[in-house]
C-alpha positions in Angstrom: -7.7 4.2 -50.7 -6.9 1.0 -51.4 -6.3 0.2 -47.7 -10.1 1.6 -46.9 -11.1 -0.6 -48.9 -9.8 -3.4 -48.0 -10.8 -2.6 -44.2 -14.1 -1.9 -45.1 -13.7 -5.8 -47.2 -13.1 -7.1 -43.6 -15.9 -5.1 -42.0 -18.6 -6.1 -44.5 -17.7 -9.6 -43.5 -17.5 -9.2 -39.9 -21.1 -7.8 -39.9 -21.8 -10.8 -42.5 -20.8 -13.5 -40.2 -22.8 -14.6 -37.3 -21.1 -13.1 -34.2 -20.8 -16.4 -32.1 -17.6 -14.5 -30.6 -19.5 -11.6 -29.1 -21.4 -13.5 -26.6 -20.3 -11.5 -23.8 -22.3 -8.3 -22.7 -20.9 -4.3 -23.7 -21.0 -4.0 -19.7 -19.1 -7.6 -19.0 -15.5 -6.1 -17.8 -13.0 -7.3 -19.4 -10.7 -8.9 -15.9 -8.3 -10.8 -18.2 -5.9 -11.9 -14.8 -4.7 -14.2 -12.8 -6.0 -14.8 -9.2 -6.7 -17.7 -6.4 -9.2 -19.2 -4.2 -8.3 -20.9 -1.5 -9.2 -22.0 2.1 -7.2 -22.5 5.2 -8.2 -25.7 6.9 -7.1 -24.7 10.5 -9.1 -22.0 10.6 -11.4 -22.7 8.0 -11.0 -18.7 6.5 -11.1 -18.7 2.6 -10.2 -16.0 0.8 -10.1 -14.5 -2.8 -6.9 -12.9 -4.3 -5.9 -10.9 -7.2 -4.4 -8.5 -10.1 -4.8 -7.3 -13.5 -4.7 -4.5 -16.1 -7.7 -3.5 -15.6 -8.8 -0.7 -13.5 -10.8 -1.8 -10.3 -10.5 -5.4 -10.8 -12.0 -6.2 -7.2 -15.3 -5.0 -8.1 -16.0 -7.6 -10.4 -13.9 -10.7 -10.1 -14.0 -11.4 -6.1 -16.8 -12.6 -4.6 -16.9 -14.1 -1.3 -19.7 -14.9 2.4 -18.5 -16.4 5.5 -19.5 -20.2 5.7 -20.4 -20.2 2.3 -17.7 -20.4 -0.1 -15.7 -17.8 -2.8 -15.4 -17.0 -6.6 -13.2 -15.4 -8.9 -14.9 -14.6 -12.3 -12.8 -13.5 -15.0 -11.5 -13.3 -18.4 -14.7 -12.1 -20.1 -16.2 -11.5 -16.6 -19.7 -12.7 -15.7 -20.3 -11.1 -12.6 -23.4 -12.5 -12.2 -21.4 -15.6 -11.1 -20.3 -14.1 -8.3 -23.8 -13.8 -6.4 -25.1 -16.4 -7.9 -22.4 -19.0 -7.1 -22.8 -17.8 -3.5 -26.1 -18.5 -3.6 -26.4 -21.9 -5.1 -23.4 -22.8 -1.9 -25.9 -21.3 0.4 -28.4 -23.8 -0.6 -26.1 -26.8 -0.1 -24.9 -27.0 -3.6 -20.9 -28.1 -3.8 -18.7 -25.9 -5.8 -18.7 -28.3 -8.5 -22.2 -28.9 -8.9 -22.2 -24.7 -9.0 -19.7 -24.2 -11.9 -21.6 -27.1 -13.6 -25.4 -24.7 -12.8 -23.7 -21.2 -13.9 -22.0 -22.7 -17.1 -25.2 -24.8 -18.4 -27.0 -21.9 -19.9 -24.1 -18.9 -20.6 -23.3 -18.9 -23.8 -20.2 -17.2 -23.2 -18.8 -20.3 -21.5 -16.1 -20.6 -23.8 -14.6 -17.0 -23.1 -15.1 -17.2 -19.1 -12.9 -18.3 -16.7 -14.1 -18.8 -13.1 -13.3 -21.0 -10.5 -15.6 -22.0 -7.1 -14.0 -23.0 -3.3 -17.1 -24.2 -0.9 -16.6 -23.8 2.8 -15.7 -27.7 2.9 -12.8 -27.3 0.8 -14.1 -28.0 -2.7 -12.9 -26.4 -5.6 -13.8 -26.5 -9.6 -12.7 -24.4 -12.2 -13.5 -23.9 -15.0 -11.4 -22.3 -18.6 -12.9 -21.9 -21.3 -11.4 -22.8 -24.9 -11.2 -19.3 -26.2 -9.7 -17.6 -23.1 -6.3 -15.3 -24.5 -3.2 -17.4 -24.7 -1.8 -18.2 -22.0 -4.7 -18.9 -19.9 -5.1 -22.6 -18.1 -5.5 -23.4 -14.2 -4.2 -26.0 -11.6 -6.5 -27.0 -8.7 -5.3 -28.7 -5.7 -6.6 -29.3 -2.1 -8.3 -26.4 -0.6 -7.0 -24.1 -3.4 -7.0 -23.2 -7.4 -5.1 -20.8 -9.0 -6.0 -19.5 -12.3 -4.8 -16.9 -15.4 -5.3 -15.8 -18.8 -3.5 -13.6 -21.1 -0.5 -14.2 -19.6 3.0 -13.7 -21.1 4.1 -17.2 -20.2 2.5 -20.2 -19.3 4.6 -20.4 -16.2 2.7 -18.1 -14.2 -0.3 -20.8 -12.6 2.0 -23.6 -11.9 4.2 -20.7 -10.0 1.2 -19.8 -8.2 0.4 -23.4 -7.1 3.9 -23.9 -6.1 3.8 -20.6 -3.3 0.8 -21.5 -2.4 1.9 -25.0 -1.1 5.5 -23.8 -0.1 3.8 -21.0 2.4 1.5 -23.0 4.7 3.2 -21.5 7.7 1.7 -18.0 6.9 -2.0 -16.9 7.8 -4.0 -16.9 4.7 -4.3 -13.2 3.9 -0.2 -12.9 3.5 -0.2 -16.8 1.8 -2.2 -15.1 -0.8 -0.3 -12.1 -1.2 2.9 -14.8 -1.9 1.1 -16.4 -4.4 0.2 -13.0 -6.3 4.0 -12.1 -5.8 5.2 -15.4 -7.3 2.8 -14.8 -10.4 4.2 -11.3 -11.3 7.4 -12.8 -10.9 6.7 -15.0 -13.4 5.6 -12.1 -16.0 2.0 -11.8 -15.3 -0.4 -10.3 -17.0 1.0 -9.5 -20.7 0.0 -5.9 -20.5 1.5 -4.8 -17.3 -0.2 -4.7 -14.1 -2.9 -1.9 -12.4 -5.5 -3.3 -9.4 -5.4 -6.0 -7.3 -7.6 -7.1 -4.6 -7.7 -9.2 -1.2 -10.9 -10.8 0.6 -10.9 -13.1 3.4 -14.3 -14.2 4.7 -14.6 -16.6 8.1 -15.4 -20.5 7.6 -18.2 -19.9 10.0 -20.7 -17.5 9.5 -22.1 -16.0 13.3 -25.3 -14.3 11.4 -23.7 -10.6 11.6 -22.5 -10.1 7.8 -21.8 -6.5 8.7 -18.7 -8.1 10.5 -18.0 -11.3 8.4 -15.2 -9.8 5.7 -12.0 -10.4 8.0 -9.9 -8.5 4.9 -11.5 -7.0 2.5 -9.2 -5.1 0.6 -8.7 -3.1 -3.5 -6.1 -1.4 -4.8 -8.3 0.2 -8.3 -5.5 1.8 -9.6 -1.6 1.8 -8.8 1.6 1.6 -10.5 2.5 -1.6 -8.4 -0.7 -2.7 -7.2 0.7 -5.7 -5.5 3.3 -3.7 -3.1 0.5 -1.6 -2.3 -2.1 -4.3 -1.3 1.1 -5.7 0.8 1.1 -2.0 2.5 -2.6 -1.6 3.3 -2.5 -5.7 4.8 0.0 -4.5 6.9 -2.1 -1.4 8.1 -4.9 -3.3 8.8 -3.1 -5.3 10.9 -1.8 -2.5 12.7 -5.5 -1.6 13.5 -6.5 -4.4 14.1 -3.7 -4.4 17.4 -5.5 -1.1 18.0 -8.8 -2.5 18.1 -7.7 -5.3 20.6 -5.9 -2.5 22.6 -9.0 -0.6 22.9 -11.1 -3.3 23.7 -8.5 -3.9 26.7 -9.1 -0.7 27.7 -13.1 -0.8 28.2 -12.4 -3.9 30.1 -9.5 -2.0 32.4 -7.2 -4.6 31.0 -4.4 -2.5 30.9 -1.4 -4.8 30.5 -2.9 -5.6 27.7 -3.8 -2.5 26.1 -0.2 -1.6 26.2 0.7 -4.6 24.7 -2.0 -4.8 21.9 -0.8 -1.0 21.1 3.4 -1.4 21.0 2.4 -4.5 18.3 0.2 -1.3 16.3 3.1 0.8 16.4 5.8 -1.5 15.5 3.8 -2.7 12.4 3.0 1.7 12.0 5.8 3.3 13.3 5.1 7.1 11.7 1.3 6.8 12.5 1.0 9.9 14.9 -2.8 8.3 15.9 -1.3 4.5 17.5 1.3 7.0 18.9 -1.4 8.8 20.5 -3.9 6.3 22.2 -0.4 4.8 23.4 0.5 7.8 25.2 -3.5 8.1 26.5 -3.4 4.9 27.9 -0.1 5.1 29.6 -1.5 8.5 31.5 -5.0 6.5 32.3 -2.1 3.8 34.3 -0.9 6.6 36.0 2.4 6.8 34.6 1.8 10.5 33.4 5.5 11.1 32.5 6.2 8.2 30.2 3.0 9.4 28.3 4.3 12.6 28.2 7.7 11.5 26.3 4.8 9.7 23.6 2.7 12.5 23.6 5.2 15.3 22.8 6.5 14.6 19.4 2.7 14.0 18.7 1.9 17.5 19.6 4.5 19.3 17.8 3.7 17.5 14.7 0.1 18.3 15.2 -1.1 21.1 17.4 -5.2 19.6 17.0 -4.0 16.3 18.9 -3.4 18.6 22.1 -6.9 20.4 21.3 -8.2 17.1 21.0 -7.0 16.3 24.5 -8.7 18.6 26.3 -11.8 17.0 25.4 -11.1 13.5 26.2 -11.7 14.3 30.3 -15.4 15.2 30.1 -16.4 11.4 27.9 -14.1 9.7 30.4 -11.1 8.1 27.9 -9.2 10.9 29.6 -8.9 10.3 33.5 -6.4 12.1 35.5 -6.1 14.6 38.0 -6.3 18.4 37.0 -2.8 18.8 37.6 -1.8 16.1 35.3 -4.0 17.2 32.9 -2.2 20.9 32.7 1.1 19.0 32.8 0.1 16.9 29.4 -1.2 19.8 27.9 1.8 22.4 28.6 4.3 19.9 27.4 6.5 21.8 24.6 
């Protein structure tokens, strides 16, 4: 009883003080993380990265257009910096002239932590006084890296650290270093759940619908990280496919081949790469190397041989009648 009292003491007294802590919003997620922004200058592609314990962390801390810039918002999210940021960039405003914009009138400054990358290179970032212990941020050119609620406060300078040691690697796998180097510092003091990966172009070409180069979440995973890692990897697989398709429609056949051994290598188990590899080769002419691709294929699935008779009558299937019957009876 005596206990109940007491806890309903500190209760009266909570409700009695003014509640300058509560600033933040019921609906503001609460993305305590770490993550970076960061541009490559060769190629001018800048890109958000990140993990926490929270579920579906991309969905509110990674914002990010082509020729404009990127944000991470976090801590006591504001996701309204996210759009907004973009849209002050989009009017010419640098990034520090937007954190200075978004912070003037939130009164929740002082739990937020966001930082800004414009699509010259700028950064500014920005940690507020009462983010969770350890929370802090290093900025540096073309980059800054950023956490809070960390279990030591060796996780940032880490960060920094890969992301200046890995220049040799394209951006989307420089980020994924930099996330690796954080976790191996301890990371995030409760665990670890999402993560998430976008890369936007340095350009924009007016097509938005094809301006997220990788665009990527893991919501919810018992080693988010690794998992991100897997699903970069797969889209670079496709993204051989893709080229080896495009190859095709322009009878580029060297290439095609090419474009879909790189697919396979980087996905050797996927039966589809396995597939169009085996297509092409019969589309060359060389009707018996496709069958040797095209025969595991079948036995692990019998609708890749249904789906072969109906490649003829669109045209992505173009040999004889006989050859046809011979690809099709193949055991």
């Amino acid at each position: 009883m005596k206990k109940l009292l007491i806890l309903l003491g500190l209760g009266a007294l909570a409700v009695a003080r003014p509640a300058s802590a509560q600033v933040y919003k019921p609906q503001e997620p609460l993305a305590h993380t770490y993550s970076i922004v960061a541009r490559d200058p060769k190629t001018g592609e800048m890109a958000v990265a990140v993990q926490s314990h929270w579920f579906s962390v991309g969905t509110s801390v990674s914002w990010g257009e082509a020729g404009v810039g990127v944000v991470a918002t976090q801590s006591f999210t504001n996701k309204s910096f996210g759009l907004r940021g973009l849209a002050l960039m989009k009017q010419g405003k640098s990034a520090e002239e937007t954190l200075k914009i978004l912070l003037s009138n939130d009164p929740g400054r002082e739990v937020r932590q966001v930082a800004i990358l414009d699509a010259k290179g700028g950064v500014a970032t920005h940690t507020g006084k009462k983010c969770i212990t350890y929370a802090g941020h290093i900025t540096g050119k073309n980059f800054s890296v950023q956490a809070n609620m960390m279990l030591n406060e060796t996780v940032w300078p880490a960060m920094a650290k890969a992301f200046e040691q890995n220049a040799h690697l394209p951006l989307a796998e420089r980020m994924l270093a930099v996330l690796d180097a954080a976790e191996a510092q301890g990371g995030d003091i409760r665990g670890k759940q999402s993560a998430a990966l976008l890369v936007v172009p340095g350009k924009s070409n007016k097509e938005p619908w094809n301006e997220r180069l990788v665009d990527l979440r893991v919501d919810d995973h018992e080693v988010p990280l690794k998992e991100l890692r897997r699903l970069l990897t797969v889209q670079r697989a496709y993204e051989h496919m893709n080229n080896g398709d495009l190859a095709v429609e322009k009878n580029d056949m060297a290439l095609a081949m090419k474009e879909y051994s790189a697919a396979e290598r980087l996905q050797p188990n996927n039966l589809e790469m396995q597939y169009w590899h085996g297509i092409t080769l019969a589309n060359t002419g060389k009707v018996d190397e496709a069958i040797k691709i095209l025969q595991p294929v079948f036995k692990a699935d019998k609708n890749w041989r249904t789906l072969t008779e109906r490649l003829p009558p669109v045209g992505l299937l173009t040999v004889s009648a006989a050859n046809l019957k011979k690809i099709l009876e193949t055991k």
